[in-house]
C-alpha positions in Angstrom: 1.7 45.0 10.8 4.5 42.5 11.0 2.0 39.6 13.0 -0.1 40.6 10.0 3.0 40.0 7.2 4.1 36.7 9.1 0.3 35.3 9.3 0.2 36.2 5.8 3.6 34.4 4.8 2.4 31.6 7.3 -1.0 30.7 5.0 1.2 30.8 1.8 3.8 28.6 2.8 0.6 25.7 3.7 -1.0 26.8 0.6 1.9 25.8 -1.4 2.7 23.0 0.2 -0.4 21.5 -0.9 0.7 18.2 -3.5 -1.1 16.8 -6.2 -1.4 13.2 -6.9 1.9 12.9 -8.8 3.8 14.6 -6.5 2.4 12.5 -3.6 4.1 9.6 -6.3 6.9 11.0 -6.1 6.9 11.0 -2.6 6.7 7.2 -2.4 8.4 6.3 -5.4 11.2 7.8 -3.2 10.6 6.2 -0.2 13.0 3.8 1.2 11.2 0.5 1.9 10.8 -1.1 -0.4 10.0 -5.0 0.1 12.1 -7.6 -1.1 9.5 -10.0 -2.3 8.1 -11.3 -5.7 4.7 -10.8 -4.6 1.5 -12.1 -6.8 -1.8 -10.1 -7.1 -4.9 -10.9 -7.1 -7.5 -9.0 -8.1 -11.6 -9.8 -6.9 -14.5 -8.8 -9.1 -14.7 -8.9 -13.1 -14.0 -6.9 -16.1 -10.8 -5.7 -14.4 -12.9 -3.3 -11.8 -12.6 -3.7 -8.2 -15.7 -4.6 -6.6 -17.4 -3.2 -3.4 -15.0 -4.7 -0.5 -16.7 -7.9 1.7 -18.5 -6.4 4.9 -16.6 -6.8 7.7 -17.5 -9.7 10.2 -20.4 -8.0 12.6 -19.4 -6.4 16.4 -19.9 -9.4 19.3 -22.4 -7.7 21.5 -20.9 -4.9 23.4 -18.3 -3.9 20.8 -18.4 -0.5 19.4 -21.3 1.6 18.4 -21.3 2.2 14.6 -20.5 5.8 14.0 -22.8 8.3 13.5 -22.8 10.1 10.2 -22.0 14.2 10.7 -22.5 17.1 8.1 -24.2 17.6 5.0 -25.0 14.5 2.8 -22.8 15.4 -0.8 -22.8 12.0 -2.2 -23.9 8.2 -0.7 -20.7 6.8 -2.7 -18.0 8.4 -4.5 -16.1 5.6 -6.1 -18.8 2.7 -6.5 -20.4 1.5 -8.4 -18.0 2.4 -11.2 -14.7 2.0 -8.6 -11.6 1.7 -10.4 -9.9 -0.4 -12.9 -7.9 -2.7 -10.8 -4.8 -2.3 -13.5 -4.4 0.9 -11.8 -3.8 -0.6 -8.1 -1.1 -3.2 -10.5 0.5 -0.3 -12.2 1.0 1.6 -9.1 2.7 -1.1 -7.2 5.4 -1.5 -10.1 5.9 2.0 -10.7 6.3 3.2 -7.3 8.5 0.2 -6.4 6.3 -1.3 -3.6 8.2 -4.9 -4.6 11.0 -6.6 -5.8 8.7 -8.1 -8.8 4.9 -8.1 -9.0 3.5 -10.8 -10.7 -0.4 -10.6 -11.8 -2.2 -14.5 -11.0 -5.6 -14.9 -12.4 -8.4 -15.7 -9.8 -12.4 -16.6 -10.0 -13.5 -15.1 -7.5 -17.7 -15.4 -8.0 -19.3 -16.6 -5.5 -17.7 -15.3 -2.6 -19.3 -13.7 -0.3 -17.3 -13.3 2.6 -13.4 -12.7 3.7 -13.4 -16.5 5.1 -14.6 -17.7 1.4 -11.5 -15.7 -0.5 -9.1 -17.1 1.9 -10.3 -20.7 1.5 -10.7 -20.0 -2.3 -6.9 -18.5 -2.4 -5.6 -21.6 -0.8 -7.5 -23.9 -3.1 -6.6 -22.5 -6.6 -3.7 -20.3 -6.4 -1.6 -21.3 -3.0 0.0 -24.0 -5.1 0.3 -22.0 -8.2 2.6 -19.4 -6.6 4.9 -21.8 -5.1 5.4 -23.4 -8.2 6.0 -19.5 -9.8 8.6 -19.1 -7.0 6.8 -16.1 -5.5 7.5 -15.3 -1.6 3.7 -13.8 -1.1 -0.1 -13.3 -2.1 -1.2 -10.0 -2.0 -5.0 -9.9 -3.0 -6.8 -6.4 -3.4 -10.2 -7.2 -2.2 -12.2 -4.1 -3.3 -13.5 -0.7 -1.8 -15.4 0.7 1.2 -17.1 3.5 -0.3 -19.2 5.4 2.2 -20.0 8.6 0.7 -19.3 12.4 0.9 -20.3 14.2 4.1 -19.4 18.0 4.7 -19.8 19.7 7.8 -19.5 23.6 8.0 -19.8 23.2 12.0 -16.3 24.8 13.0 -17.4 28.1 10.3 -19.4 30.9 11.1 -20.2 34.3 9.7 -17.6 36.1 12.3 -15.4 32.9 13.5 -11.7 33.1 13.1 -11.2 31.6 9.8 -13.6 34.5 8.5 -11.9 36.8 10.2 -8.5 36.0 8.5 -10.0 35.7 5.3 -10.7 39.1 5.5 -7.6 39.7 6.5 -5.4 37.7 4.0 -7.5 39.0 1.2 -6.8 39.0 -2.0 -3.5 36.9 -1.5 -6.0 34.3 0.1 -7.4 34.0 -3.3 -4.6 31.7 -3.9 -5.1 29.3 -0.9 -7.6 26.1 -0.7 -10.0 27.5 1.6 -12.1 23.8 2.1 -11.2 20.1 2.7 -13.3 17.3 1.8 -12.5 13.6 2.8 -14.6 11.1 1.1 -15.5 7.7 3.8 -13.8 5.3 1.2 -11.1 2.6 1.7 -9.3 0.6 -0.7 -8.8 -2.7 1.3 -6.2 -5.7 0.6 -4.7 -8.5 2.4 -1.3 -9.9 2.3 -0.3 -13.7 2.9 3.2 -15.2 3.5 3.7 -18.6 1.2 5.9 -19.6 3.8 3.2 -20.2 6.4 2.0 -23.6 6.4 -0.8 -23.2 8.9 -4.3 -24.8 8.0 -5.7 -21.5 7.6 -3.3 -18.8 6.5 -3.9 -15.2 8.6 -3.5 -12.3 6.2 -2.1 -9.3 7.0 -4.5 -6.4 6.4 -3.9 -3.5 4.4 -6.0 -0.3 4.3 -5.6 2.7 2.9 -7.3 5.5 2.7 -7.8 8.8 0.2 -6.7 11.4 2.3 -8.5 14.8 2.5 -8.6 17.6 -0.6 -8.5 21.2 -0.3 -10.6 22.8 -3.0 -10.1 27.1 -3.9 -13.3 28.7 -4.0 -13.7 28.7 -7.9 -13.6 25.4 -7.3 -15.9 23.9 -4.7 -18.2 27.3 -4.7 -22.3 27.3 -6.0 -21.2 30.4 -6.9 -17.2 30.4 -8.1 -17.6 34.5 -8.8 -18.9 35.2 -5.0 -16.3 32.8 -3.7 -13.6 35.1 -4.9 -15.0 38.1 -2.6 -17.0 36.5 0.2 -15.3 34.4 3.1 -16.4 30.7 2.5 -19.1 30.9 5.6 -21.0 33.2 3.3 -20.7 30.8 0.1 -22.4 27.7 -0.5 -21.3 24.6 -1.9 -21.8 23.4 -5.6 -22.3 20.0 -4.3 -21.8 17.8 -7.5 -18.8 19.8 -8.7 -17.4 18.9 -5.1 -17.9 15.0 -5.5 -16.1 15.1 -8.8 -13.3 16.3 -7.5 -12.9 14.2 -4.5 -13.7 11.5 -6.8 -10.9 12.1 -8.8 -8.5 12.4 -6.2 -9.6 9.3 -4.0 -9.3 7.7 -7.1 -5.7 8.7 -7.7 -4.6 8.5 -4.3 -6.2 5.1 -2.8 -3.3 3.0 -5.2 -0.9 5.9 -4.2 -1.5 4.9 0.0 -1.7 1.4 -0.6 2.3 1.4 -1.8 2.8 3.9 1.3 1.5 1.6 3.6 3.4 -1.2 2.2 6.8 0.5 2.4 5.8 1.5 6.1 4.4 -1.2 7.8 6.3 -3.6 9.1 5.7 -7.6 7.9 6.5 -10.0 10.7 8.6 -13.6 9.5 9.3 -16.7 11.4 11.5 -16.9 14.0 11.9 -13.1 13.4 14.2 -14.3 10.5 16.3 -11.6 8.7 18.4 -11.9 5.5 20.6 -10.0 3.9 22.3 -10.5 0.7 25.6 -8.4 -0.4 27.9 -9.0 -3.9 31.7 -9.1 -3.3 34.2 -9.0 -6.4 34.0 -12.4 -6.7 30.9 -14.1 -5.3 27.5 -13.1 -2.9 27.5 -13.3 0.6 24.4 -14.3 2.3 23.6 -13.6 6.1 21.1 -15.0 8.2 19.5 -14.2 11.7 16.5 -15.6 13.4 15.6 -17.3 16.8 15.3 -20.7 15.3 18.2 -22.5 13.9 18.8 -22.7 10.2 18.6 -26.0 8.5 18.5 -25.4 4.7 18.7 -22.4 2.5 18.1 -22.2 -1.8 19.0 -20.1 -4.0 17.0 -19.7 -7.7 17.8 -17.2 -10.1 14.8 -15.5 -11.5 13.6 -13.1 -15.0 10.7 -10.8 -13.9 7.5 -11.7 -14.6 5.8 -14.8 -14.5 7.4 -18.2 -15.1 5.4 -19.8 -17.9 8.0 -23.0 -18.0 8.7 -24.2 -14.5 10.3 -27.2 -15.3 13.6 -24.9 -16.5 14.2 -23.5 -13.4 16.5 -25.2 -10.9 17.2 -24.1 -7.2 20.3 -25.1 -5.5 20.9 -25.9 -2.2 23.8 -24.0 0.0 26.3 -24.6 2.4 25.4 -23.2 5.8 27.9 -22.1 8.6 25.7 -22.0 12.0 26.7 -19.8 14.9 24.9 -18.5 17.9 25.6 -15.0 18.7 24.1 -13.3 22.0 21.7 -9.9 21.3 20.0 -7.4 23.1 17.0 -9.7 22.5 19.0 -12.9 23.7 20.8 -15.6 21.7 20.0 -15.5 18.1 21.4 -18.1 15.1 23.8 -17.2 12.3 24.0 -18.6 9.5 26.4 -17.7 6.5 27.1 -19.0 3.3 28.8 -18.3 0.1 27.3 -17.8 -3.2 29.6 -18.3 -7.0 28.4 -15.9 -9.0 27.3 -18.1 -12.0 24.6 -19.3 -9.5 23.2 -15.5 -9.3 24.1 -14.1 -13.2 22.1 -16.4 -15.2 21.5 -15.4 -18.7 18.1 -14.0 -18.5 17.8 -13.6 -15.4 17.5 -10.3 -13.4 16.2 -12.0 -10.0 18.0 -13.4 -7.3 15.8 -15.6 -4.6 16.4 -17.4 -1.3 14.5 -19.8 0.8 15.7 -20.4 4.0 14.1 -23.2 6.2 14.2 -23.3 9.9 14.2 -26.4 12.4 10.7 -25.8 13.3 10.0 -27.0 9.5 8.6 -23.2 9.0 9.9 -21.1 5.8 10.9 -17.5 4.8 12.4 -15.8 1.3 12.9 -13.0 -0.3 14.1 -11.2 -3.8 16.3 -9.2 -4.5 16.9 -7.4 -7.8 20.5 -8.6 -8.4 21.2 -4.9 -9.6 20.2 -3.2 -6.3 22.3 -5.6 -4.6 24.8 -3.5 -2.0 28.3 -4.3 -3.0 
């Protein structure tokens, strides 16, 4: 009896810790992480939808085999061809602080056909653009991989284990999702660095994906009465009533990962260059480390959003004190230097940026919100 009462206790605890999309907001919106850059998107397609991601460049011979498609065929596609509006992915990046700033850039983008074409295109029209906008990086939301709804009952059976403790947990199983569904969809982006100078940029890729939902029988069941005293072996599925709901939650989850991802992964700089800026009583303290020896550093204060008049913003350079320190990774530079406040609290201005220039002619910056800053 008491294995019973603890299995029972056991199933509840994962039933309730089942989140919804807004919780799973939450979640992020709370996550430490957050990058300090003022970052412009790009959205492909038209009318503000995101279009059906480029197709990947093709396997060289002897690569892996495609994968072969398992279970019951719900849906071909579950996002496309209607996707989702693109001011969703936007919204989601400000709201759930995956920036310092975010900073939509319009962008053509018919034509293109392939990954190479965008990147060309990107350095063509809008490369310049953002540096003028002092922005530290491109992040371009290239569309969806939708590749359907498969289900596969293969690990149920009319006396397997999960039947078994249906039977057992019932009625208080009632209350738990008894199915998961995982739509074969992507939401796939690619992030550039305005301080690399290279004749062909190399993004860093972003892909995230939906995650699996867990559907109650009156939910997913052909026939929601029977699903509330049958085991779900016994019960088929209502197939279209299935799709709309992992729709939905794909949907509301793709923007959702994206911002995860971005708070997680880690983005590499030159000369694995890190800065840190802190505010004192009377002025702001800026500290730098990389490999490479500092040469220059900027500062511009900055309002959010975009700059419409660039000719009224003025950067000013610093005065640098260089030092080489030894690390665990070896010697690394130093560089300090001392900011006067009236070159941070600018009327109108809510943004503080640096540019920092190392001796092998390569750039990094970042942006801080001059509110956040540590003092």
């Amino acid at each position: 009896m008491k294995c019973a009462l603890a299995l029972l206790l056991c199933l509840l605890s994962q039933g309730c810790a089942s989140l919804s999309p807004r919780e799973h907001a939450e979640q992020v919106a709370g996550m430490p992480g957050r990058k300090p850059l003022r970052v412009g998107v790009v959205t492909l397609g038209s009318e503000r939808v995101l279009p059906e991601a480029l197709p990947a460049t093709a396997a060289a011979p002897g690569g892996a085999a495609p994968r072969t498609p398992v279970g019951a065929l719900y849906a071909e596609r579950t996002l496309l061809p209607e996707s989702m509006p693109a001011d969703e992915v936007l919204e989601a990046l400000q709201r759930l602080s995956a920036f310092t700033d975010v900073v939509l850039l319009p962008f053509d983008s018919r034509g293109l056909a392939s990954r190479e074409g965008v990147i060309q295109r990107i350095q063509d029209r809008i490369w310049s653009v953002a540096a003028a906008q002092e922005l530290d990086a491109l992040l371009v939301v290239e569309g969806v991989r939708d590749g359907g709804l498969r289900w596969s009952n293969a690990e149920e059976g009319l006396f397997s284990l999960d039947t078994v403790l249906w039977w057992v947990t019932w009625p208080f199983g009632l209350w738990l999702a008894d199915r998961s569904y995982e739509a074969d969809c992507e939401l796939q982006a690619m992030l550039f660095w305005l301080g690399d100078n290279s004749s062909s940029p190399v993004p860093i890729d972003l892909i995230a994906t939906a995650g699996a939902e867990s559907l109650h029988p009156w939910e997913r069941a052909n026939s929601p009465l029977l699903g509330l005293l049958l085991p779900p072996a016994w019960v088929a599925d209502d197939e279209a009533a299935v799709t709309t709901a992992v729709t939905n939650w794909s949907r509301a989850m793709l923007p959702i990962n994206l911002v995860r991802q971005i708070k997680t992964v880690s983005f590499p700089s030159p000369g694995n260059t890190e800065l840190s800026l802190t505010h004192t009583a009377d002025h702001y303290r800026l500290v730098m480390h990389s490999d490479a020896e500092f040469t220059a550093a900027t500062v511009t204060a900055l309002p959010r959003g975009a700059l419409a008049d660039t000719t009224a913003r003025t950067s000013t350079n610093l005065e640098l004190t260089n030092t080489i320190e030894l690390s665990p990774r070896g010697p690394r530079h130093q560089g300090e230097a001392r900011l006067p406040k009236a070159l941070v609290e600018q009327a109108g201005c809510s943004l503080v940026r640096i540019v920092v220039t190392l001796a092998s002619g390569e750039q990094t910056s970042q942006t801080w919100a001059i509110a956040d800053l540590p003092r």
